[in-house]
Every structure is written in C-alpha cells, then in structure tokens.
C-alpha angles and dihedrals in degrees: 000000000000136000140170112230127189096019128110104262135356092293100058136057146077107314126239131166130204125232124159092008083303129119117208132185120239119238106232084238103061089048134072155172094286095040078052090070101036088058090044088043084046101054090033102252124129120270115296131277107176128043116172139148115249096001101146104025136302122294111278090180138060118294123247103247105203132055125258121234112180122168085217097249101073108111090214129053091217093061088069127106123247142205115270092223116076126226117233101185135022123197125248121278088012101113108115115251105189133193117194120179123278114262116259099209111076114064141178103220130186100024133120083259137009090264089068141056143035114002115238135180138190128224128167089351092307120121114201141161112269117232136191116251089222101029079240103124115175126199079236086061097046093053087064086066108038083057098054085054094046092239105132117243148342114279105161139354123187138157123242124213101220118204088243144023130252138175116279147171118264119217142184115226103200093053084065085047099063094052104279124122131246097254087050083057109059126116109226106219123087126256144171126228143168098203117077137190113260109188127187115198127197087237127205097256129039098254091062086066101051107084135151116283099185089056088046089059094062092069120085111230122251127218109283 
C-alpha cells in the first residue's frame, strides 16, 4: 500500500500510497516524523534519516487528500488515523520524498565487494545462508536483493554446493517476485542445507563489479 518512486533503492524515493487501485502523492504537510517510521517499518528498511519536500521530484500523481496521524508503532501507513478535514491543494515542491536506512539484515559475503558473494540474512540475531524453496533462483529473484542493498542490478545468480551442511533460511522466490521483500519471504520453520545463494550485483563504483572469477567458477548455475 506504499512505495517510494524516483529514489536509489527500495528505501528512497517520493512517497505515494495506493487506495482504490490508485496511487497518490503525500503533501509534506500531512506527514511527519512518526508517519516517517511507520512507511520505513512498512517496506522493511531501517528508521528514517531524511525527510524533505520535493526531494526527489514533484508529484506526478494525485495528491492524498487527508493528514496522517501515526502513533509511530502501526506496521502499516494505512492503520493510521487521519484528519477529519480534506486538503484540496498542495504547494509546489511540497510532496514528501522520504529516505529511511538501509536495512542491516540482508548481506553479500565472501565477494571481492559487498555487492558480491554468498546471501545472508539475519533473524532474531542469527545470521544464516538463504536458500530457494524450491532450489529454483531467477536473476528476477537476485535483483530484489541487489536493490534492497543499493547495489544496482542483478549480474549473476548461482547456487554453491558447501562441504557441509548448516542451518538456513528458506525462501520462496515467487513471493519477491511479485513485490515483496526478502524478509516478507521467508518460510518460518527451520531447515538444514548444504547449497547456498551466491549473487553477483552490478554495484554503484568499479570496484563493485570486479570480482574473482576463478572463485565464481566453483558455483553450479541455477535456472535462469
């Protein structure tokens, strides 16, 4: 029911939220500070650092028409309460554009940058390797999470075959591609595996994109 549009990953961008198969733009004086963290909690990012009218372009959709009022605490934006009076106009340059932290528990390890190498993701303080349900992992799949780490697109995806098993999340790729995040995808009951999810991203600087191929060669491909 929210997205950020226009930013640099999942967690920037010009809010809108959707009502009535509609998406509308919020005016920066119907949104705060609270309604901030409710929107970051919402898309799985961290709390929000940067809250600014027009910061990443002006509103090319409709206008939200009422003020949010969120305790801070709701999961959803659209739990919140609202003002009883509606807004008819907003001012130029006045749409919220919000940029909440990046979320600390999804990692690339292993690689020649943090935009390469093994997926990882914390839960409850565990760190473990992220599998496929059905060992079925689409480039589709891996640009979900090269965008949650701001680290461009999808280059390569492939599985590795470990010495050893070890406890992992499971996940189930069609559920992220159809707009949910990882953490929104994982199956709750506990599993060992010996595969594991190497990811390759596209990365923002040069150096994200060298990375070693003779390491790269020891992973079996998956379907793409």
């Amino acid at each position: 029911s929210v997205r950020l549009v226009d930013g640099t990953s999942l967690c920037s961008g010009r809010l809108e939220v959707k009502s009535n198969q509609f998406w509308s733009s919020v005016c920066e004086a119907d949104f705060d500070q609270q309604d901030a963290e409710v929107v970051c909690r919402e898309l799985g990012c961290g709390a929000p650092s940067v809250l600014q009218g027009a910061l990443y372009g002006e509103a090319e959709a409709l206008m939200w028409t009422k003020e949010f009022q969120c305790e801070g605490s709701e999961s959803v934006l659209l739990d919140c309460g609202s003002s009883g009076s509606a807004r008819n106009t907003c001012s130029p340059g006045k749409a919220v554009g919000l940029t909440c932290s990046e979320p600390d528990d999804v990692r690339l390890v292993g690689g020649a940058s943090r935009c390469a190498g093994g997926l990882e993701m914390k839960q409850h303080g565990d760190w473990r390797p992220v599998v496929d349900r059905f060992s079925v992992w689409s480039l589709k799949s891996a640009a979900v999470v090269c965008r949650q780490l701001d680290c461009g697109s999808a280059v390569s995806t492939e599985r590795r075959k470990n010495s050893s098993s070890r406890s992992v999340w499971r996940i189930r790729s069609s559920c992220l591609q159809s707009g949910s995040t990882l953490m929104e995808c994982v199956l709750t009951w506990s599993v060992s595996s010996s595969s594991s999810l190497q990811i390759t991203c596209s990365g923002n600087t040069i150096n994200d994109i060298n990375y070693d191929s003779n390491v790269s060669s020891l992973f079996l491909p998956l379907s793409q």
